[in-house]
N, CA, C and O atoms as CSV, one atom per row, in Angstrom:
chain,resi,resn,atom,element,x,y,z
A,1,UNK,N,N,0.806,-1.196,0.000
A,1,UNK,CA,C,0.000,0.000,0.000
A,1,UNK,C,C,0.839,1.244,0.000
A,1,UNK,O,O,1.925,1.238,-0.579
A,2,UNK,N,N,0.408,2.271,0.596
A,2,UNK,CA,C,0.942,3.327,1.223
A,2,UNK,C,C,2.089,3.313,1.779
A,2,UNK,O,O,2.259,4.531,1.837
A,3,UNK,N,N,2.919,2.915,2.190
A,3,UNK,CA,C,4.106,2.357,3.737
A,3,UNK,C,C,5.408,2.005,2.674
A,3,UNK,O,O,5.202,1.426,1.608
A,4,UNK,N,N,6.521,2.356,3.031
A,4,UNK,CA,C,7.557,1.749,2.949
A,4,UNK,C,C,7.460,0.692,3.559
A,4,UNK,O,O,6.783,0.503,4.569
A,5,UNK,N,N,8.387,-0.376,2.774
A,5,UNK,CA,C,9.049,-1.598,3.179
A,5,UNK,C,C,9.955,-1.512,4.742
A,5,UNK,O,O,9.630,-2.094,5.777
A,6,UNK,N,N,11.093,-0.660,4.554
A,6,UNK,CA,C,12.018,-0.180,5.566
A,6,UNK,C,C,11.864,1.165,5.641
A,6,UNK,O,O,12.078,1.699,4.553
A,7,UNK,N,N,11.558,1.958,6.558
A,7,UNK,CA,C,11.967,3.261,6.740
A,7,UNK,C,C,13.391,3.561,8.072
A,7,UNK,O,O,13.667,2.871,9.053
A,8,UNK,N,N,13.845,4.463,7.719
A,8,UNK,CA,C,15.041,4.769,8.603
A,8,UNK,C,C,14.816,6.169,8.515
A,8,UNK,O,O,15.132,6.835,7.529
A,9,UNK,N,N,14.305,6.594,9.477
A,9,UNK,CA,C,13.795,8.015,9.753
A,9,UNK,C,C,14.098,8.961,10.878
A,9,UNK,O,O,13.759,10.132,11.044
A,10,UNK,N,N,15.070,7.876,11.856
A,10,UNK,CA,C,15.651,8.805,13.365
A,10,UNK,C,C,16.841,9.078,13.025
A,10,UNK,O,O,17.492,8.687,12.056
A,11,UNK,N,N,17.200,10.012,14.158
A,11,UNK,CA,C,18.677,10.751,13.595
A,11,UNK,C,C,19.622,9.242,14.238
A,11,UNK,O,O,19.286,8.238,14.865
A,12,UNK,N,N,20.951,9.775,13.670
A,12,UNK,CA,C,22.068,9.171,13.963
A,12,UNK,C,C,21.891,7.209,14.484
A,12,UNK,O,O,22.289,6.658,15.509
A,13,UNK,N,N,21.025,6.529,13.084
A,13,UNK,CA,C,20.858,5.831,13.136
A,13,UNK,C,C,21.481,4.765,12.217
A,13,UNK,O,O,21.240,5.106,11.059
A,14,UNK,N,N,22.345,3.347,12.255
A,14,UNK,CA,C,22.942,2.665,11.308
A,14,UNK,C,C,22.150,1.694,10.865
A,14,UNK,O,O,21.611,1.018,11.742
A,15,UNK,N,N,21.935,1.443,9.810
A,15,UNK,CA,C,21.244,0.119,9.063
A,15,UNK,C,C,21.841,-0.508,8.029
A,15,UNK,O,O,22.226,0.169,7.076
A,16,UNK,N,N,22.027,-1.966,8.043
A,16,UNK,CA,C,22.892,-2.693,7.401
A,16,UNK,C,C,21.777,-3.491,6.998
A,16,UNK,O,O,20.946,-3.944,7.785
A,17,UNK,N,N,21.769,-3.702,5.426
A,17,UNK,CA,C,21.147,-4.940,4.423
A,17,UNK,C,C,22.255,-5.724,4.088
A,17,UNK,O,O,23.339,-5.250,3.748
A,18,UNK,N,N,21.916,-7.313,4.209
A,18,UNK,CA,C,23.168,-7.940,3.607
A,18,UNK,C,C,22.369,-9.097,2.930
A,18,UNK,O,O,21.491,-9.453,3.716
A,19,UNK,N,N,22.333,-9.830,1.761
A,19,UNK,CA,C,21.395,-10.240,0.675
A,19,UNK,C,C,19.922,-10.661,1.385
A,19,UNK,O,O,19.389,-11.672,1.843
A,20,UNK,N,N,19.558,-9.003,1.149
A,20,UNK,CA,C,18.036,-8.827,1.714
A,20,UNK,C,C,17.541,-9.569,-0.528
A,20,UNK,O,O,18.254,-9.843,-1.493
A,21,UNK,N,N,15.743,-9.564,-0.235
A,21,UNK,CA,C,15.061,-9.845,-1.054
A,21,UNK,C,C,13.726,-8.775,-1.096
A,21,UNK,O,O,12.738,-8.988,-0.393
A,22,UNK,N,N,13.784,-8.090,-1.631
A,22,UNK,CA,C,12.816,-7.181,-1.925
A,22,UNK,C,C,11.979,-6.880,-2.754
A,22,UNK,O,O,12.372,-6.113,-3.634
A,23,UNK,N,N,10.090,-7.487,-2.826
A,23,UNK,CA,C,9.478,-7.334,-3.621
A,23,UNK,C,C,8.579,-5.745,-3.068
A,23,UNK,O,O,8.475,-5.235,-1.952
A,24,UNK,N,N,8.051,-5.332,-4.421
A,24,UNK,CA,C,6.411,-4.556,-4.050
A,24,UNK,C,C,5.472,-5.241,-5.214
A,24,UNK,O,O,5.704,-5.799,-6.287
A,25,UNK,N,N,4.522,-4.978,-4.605
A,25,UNK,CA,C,3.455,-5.448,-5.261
A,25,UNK,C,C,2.672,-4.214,-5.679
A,25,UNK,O,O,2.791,-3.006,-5.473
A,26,UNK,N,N,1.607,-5.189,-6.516
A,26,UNK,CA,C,0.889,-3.530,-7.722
A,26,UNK,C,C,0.484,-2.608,-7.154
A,26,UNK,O,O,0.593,-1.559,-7.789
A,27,UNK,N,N,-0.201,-2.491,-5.660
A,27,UNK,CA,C,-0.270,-1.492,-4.861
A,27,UNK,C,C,0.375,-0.469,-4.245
A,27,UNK,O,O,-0.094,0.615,-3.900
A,28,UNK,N,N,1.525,-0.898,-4.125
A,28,UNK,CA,C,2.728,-0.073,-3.591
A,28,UNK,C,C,3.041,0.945,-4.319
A,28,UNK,O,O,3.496,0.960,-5.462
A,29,UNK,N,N,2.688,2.118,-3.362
A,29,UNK,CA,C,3.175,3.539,-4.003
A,29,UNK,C,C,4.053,4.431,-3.207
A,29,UNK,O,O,3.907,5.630,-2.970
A,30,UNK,N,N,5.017,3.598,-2.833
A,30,UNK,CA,C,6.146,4.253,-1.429
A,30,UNK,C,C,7.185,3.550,-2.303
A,30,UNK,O,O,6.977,2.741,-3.207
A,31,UNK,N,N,8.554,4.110,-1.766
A,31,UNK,CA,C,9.832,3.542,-2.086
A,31,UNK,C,C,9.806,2.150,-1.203
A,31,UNK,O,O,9.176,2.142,-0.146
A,32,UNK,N,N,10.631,0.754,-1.741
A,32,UNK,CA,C,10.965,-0.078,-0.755
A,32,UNK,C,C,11.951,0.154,0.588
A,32,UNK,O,O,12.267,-0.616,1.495
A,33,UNK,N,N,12.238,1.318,0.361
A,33,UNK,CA,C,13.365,1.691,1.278
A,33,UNK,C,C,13.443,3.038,1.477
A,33,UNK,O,O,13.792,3.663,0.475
A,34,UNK,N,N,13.162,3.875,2.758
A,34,UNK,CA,C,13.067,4.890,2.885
A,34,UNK,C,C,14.176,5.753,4.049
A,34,UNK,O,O,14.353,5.506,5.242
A,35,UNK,N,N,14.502,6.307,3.601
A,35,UNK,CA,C,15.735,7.087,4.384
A,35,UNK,C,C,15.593,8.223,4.772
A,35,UNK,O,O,15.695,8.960,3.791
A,36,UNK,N,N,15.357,8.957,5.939
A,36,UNK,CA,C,15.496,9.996,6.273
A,36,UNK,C,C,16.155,10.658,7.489
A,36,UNK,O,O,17.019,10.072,8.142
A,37,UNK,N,N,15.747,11.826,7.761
A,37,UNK,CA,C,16.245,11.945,9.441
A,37,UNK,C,C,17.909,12.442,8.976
A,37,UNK,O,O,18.415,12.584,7.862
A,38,UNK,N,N,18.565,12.654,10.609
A,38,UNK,CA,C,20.121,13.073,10.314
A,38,UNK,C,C,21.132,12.483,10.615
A,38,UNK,O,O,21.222,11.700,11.560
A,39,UNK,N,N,22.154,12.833,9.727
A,39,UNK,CA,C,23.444,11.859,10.244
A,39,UNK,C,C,23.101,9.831,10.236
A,39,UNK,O,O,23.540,8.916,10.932
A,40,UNK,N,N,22.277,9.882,9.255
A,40,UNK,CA,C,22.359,8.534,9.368
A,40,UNK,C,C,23.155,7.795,8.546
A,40,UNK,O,O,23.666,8.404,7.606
A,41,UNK,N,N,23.422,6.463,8.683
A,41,UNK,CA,C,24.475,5.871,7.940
A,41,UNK,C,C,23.853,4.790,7.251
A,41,UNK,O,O,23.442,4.104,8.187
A,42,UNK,N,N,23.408,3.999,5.816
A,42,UNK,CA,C,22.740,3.068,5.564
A,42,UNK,C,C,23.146,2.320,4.827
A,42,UNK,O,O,22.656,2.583,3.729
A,43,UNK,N,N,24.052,1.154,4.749
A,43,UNK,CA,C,24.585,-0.091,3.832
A,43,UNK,C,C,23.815,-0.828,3.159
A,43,UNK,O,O,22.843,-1.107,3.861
A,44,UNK,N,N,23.728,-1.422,1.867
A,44,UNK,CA,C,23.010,-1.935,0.950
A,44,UNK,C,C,24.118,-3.303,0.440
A,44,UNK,O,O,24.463,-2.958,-0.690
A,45,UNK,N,N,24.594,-4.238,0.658
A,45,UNK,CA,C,25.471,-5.214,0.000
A,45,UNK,C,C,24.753,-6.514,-0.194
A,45,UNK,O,O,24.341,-7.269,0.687
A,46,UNK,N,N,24.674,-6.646,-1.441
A,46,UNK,CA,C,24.458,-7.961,-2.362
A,46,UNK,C,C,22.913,-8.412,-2.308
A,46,UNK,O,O,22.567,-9.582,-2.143
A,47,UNK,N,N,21.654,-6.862,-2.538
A,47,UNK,CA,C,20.799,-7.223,-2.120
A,47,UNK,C,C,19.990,-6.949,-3.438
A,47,UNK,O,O,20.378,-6.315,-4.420
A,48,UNK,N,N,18.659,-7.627,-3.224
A,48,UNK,CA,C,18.022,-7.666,-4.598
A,48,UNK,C,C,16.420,-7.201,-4.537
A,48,UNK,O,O,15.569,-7.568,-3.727
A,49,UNK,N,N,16.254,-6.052,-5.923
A,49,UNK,CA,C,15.026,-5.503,-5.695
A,49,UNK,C,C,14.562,-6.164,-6.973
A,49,UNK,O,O,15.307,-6.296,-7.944
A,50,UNK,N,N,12.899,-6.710,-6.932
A,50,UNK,CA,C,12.126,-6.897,-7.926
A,50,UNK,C,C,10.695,-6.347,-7.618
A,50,UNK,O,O,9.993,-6.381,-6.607
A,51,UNK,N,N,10.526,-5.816,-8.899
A,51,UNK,CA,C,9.484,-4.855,-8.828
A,51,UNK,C,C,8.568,-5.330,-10.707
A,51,UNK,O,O,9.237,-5.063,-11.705
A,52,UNK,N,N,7.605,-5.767,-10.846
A,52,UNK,CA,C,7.177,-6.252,-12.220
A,52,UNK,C,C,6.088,-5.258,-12.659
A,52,UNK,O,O,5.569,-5.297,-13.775
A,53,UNK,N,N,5.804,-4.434,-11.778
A,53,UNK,CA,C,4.224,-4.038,-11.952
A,53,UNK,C,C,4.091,-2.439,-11.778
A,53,UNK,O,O,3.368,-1.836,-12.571
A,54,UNK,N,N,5.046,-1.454,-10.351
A,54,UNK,CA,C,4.409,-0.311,-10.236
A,54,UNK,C,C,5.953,0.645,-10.648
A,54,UNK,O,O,7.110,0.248,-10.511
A,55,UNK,N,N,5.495,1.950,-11.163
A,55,UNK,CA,C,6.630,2.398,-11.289
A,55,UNK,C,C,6.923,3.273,-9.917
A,55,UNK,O,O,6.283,2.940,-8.920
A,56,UNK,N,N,7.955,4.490,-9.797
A,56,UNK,CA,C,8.332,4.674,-8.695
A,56,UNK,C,C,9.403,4.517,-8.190
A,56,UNK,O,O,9.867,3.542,-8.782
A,57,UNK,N,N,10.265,4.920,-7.311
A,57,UNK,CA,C,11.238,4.152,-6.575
A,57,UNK,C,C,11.547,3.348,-5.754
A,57,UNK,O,O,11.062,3.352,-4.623
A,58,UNK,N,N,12.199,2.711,-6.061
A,58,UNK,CA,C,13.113,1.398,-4.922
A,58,UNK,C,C,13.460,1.790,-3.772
A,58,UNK,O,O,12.826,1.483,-2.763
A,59,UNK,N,N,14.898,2.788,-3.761
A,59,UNK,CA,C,15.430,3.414,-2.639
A,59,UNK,C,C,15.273,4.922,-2.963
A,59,UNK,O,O,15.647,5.510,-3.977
A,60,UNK,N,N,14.529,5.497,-1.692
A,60,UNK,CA,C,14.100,6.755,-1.887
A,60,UNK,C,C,14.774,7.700,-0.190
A,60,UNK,O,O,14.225,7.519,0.897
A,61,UNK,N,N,16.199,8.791,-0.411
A,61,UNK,CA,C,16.993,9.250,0.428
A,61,UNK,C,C,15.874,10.789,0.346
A,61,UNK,O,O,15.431,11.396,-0.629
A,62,UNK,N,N,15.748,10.965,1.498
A,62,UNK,CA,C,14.426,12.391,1.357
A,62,UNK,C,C,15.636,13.326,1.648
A,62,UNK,O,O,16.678,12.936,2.175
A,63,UNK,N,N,15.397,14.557,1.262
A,63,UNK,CA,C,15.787,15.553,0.919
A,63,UNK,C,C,16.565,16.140,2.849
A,63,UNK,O,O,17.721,16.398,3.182
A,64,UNK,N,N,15.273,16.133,3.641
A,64,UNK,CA,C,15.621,16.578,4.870
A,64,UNK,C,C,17.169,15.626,5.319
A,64,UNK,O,O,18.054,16.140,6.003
A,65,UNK,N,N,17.235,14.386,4.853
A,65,UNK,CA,C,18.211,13.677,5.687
A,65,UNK,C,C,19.780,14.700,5.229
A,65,UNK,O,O,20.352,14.830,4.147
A,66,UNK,N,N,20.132,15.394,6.877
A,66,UNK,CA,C,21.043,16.068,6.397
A,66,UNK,C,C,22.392,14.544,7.098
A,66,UNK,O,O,22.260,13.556,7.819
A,67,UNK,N,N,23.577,15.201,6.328
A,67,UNK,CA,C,24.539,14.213,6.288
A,67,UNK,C,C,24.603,12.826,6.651
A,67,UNK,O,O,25.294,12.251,7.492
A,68,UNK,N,N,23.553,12.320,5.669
A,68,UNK,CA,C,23.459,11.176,5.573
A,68,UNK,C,C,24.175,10.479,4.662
A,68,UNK,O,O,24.312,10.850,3.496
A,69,UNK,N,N,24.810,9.133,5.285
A,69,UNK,CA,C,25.404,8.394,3.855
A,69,UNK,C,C,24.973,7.193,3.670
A,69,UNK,O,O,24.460,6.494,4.544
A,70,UNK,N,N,25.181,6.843,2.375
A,70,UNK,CA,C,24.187,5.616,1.679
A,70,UNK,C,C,25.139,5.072,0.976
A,70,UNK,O,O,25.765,5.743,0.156
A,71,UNK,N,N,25.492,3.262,1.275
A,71,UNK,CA,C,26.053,2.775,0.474
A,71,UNK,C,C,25.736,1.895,-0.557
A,71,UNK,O,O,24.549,1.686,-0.304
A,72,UNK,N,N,25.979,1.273,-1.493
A,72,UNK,CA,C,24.857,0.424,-2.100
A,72,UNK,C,C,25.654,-0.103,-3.220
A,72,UNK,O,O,25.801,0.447,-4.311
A,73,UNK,N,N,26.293,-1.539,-2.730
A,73,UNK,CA,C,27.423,-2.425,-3.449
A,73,UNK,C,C,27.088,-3.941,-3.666
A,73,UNK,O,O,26.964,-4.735,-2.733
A,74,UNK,N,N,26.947,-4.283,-5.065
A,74,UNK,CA,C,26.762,-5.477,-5.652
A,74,UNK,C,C,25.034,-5.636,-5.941
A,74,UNK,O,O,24.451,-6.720,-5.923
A,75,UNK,N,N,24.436,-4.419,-6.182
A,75,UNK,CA,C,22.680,-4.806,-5.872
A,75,UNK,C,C,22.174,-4.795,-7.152
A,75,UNK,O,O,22.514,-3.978,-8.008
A,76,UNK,N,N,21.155,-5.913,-7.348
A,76,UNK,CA,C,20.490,-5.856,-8.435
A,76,UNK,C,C,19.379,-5.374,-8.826
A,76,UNK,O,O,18.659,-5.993,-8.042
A,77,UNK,N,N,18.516,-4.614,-9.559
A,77,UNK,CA,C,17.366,-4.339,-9.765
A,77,UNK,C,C,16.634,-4.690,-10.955
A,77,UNK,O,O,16.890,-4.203,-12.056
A,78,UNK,N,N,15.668,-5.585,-10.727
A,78,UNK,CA,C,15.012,-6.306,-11.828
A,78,UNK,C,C,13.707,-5.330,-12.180
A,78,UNK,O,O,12.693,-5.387,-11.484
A,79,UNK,N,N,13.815,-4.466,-13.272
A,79,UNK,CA,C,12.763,-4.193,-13.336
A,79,UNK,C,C,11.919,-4.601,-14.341
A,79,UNK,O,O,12.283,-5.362,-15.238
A,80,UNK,N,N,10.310,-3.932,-14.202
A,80,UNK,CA,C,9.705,-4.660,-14.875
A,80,UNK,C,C,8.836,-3.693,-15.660
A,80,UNK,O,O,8.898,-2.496,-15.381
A,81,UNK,N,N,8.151,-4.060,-16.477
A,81,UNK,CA,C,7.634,-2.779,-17.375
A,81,UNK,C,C,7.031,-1.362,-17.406
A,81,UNK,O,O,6.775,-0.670,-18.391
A,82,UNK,N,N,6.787,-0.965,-15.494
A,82,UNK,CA,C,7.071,0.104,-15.094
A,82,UNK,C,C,7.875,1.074,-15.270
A,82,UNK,O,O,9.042,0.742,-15.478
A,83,UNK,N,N,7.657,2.101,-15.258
A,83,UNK,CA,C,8.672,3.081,-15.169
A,83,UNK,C,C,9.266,3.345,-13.760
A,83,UNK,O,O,8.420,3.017,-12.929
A,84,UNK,N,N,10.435,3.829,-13.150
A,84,UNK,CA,C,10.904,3.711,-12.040
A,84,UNK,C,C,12.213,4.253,-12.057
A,84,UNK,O,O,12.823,4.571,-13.078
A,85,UNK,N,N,12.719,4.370,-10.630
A,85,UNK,CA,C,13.691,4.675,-10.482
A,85,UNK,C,C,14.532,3.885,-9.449
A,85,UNK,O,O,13.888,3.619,-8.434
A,86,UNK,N,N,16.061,3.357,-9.457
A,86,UNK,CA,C,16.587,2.422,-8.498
A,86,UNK,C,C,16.932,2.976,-7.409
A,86,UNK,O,O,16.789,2.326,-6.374
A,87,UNK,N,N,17.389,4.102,-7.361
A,87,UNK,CA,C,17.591,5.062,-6.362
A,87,UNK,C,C,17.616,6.700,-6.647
A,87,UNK,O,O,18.476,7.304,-7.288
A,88,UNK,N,N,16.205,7.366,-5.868
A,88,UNK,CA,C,15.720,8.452,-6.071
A,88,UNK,C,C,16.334,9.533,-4.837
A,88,UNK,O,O,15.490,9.540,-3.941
A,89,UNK,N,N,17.342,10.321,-4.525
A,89,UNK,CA,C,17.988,11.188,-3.551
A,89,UNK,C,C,18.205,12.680,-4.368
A,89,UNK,O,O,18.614,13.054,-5.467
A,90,UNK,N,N,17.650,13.299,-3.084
A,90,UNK,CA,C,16.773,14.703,-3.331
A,90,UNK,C,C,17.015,15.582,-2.204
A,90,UNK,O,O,16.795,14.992,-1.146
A,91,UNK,N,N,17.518,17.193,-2.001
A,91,UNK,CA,C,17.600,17.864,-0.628
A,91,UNK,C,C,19.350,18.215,-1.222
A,91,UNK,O,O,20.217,17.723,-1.945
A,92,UNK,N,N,19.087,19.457,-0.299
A,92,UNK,CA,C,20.277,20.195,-0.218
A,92,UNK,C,C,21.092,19.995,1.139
A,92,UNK,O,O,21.591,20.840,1.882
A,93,UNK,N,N,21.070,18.771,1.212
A,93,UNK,CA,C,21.521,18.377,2.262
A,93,UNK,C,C,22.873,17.556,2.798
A,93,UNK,O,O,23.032,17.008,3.888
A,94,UNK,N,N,23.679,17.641,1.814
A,94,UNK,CA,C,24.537,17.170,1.628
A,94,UNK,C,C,24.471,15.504,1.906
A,94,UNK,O,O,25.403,15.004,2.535
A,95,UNK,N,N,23.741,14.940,1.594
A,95,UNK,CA,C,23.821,13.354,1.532
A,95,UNK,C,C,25.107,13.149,0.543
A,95,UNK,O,O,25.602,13.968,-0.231
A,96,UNK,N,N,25.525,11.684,0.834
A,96,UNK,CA,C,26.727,11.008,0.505
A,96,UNK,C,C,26.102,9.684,-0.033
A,96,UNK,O,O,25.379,8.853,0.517
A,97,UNK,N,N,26.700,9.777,-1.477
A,97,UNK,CA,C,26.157,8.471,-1.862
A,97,UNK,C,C,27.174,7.659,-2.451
A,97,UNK,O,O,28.049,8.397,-2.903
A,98,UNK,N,N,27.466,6.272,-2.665
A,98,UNK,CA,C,28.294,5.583,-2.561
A,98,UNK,C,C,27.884,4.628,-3.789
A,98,UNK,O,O,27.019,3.845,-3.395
A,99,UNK,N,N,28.173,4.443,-5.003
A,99,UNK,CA,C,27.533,3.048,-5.348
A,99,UNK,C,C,28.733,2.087,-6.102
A,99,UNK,O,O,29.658,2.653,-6.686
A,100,UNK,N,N,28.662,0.751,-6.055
A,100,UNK,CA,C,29.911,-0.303,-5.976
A,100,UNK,C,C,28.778,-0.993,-7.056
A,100,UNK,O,O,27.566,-0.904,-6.861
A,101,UNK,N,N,29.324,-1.628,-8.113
A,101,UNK,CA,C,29.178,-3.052,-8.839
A,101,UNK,C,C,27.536,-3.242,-8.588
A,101,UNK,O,O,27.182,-4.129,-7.810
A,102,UNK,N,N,26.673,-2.524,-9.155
A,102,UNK,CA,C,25.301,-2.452,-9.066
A,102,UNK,C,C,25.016,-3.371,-10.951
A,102,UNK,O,O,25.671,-3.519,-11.982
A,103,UNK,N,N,23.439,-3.803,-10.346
A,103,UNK,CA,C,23.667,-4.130,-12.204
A,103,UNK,C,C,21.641,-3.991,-12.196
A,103,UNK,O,O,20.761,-4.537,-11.531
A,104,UNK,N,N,21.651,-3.335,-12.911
A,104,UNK,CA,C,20.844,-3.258,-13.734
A,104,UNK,C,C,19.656,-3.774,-14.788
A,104,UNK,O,O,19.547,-3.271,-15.906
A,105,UNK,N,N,18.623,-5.024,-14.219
A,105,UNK,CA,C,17.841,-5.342,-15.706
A,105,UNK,C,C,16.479,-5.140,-15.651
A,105,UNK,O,O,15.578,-5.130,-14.812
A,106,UNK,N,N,16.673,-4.948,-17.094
A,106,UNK,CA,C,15.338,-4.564,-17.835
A,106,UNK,C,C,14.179,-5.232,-18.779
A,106,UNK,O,O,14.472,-6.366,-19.161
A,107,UNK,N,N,13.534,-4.975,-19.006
A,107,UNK,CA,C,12.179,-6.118,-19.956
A,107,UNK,C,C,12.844,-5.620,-21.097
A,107,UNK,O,O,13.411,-4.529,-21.054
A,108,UNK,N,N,12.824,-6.441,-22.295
A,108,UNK,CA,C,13.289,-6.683,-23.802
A,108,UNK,C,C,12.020,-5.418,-24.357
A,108,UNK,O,O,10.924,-5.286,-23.812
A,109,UNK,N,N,12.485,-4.644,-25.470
A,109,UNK,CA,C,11.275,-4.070,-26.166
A,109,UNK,C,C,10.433,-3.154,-25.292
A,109,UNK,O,O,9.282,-2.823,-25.573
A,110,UNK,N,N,11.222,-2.704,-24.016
A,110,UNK,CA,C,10.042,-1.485,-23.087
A,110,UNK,C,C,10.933,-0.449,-23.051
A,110,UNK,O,O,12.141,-0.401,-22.818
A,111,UNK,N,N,9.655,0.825,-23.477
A,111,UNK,CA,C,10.479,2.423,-23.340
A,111,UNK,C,C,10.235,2.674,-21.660
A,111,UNK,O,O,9.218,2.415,-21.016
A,112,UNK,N,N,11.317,3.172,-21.254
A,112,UNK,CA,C,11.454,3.902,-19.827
A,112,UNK,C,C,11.715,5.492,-19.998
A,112,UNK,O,O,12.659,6.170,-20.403
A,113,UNK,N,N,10.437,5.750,-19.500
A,113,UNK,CA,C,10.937,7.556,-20.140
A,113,UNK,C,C,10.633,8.521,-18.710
A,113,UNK,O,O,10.927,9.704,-18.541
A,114,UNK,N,N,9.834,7.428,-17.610
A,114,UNK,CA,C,9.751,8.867,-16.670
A,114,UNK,C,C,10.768,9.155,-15.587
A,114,UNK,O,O,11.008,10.246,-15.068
A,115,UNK,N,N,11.364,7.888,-15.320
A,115,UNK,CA,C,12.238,8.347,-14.221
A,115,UNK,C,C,13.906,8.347,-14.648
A,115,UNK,O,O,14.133,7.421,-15.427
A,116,UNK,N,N,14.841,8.972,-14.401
A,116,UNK,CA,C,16.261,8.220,-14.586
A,116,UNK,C,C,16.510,7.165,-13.834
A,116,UNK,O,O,16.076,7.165,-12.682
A,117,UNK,N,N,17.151,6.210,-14.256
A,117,UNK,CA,C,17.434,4.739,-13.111
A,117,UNK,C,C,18.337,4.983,-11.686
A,117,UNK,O,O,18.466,4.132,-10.805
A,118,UNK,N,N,18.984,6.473,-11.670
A,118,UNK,CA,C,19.815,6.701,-10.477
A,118,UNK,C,C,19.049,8.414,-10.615
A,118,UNK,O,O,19.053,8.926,-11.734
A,119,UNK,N,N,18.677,8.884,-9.903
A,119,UNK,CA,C,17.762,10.258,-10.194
A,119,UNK,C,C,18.623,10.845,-8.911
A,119,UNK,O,O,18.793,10.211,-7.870
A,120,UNK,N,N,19.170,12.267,-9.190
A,120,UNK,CA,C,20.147,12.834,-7.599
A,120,UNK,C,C,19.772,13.809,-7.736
A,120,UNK,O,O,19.776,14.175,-8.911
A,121,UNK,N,N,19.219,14.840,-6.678
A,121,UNK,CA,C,18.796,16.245,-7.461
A,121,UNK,C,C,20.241,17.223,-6.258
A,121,UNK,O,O,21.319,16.845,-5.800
A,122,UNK,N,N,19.621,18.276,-6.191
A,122,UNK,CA,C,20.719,19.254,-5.660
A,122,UNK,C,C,21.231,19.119,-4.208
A,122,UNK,O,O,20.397,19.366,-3.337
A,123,UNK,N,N,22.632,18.720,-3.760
A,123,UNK,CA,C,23.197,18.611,-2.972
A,123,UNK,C,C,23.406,17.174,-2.619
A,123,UNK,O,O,23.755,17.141,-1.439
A,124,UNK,N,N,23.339,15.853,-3.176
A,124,UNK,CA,C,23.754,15.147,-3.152
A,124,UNK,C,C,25.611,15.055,-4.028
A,124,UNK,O,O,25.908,15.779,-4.979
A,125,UNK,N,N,26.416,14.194,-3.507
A,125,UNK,CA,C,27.272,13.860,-3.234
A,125,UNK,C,C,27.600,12.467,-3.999
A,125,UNK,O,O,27.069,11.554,-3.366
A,126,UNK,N,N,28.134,12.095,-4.880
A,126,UNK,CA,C,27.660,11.207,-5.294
A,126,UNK,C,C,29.389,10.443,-5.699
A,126,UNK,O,O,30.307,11.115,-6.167
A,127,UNK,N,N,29.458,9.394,-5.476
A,127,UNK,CA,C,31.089,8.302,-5.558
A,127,UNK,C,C,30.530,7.053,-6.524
A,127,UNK,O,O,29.358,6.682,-6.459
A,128,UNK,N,N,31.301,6.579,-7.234
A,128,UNK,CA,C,31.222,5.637,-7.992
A,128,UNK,C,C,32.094,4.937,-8.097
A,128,UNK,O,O,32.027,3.976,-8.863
């Protein structure tokens, strides 16, 4: 529905994924993963998002989270004929983003035109 999967929304809080499995279903109109709040720290390693049905984002860093960092190494995102985004981070907030050996798939023969697959708007920080 409505709800993130995970939210991380208090300050100076650490969260570690290590080969998590992450579906939404056609209802879902929240990110699977929600980040906010300050100074938080959030690891992502060898974890997998499938999504077949809604567009939207996966991992969504809100704008308020000031110096927050986000890592996100070896993850796959299966998408599906939705439009979407894998990770949506937004705010002048100096977030830190990190991404390692990510991969990417897509349906054969589908246009993706509304979201970019990594979307960063102003004051993100961004390492590759």
């Amino acid at each position: 529905g409505g709800y993130y999967g995970y939210q991380i929304s208090a300050g100076n809080q650490f969260a570690q994924f290590t080969n998590c499995y992450f579906f939404a279903g056609p209802s879902n109109t929240q990110a699977m993963v929600g980040i906010s709040g300050n100074t938080n720290s959030v690891t992502m390693t060898n974890c997998y998002f499938n999504n077949y049905i809604s567009g939207g984002c996966y991992i969504y860093v809100d704008g308020s989270a000031s110096n927050t960092t986000f890592s996100m190494t070896g993850c796959t995102f299966n998408f599906g004929s939705g439009n979407g985004a894998c990770l949506y981070s937004e705010g002048a907030s100096q977030q830190k983003v990190h991404l390692v050996n990510n991969y990417i798939n897509t349906q054969p023969n589908t246009a993706y035109s509304t979201f970019a697959m990594f979307l960063f708007r102003t004051g993100c920080r961004v390492y590759r």
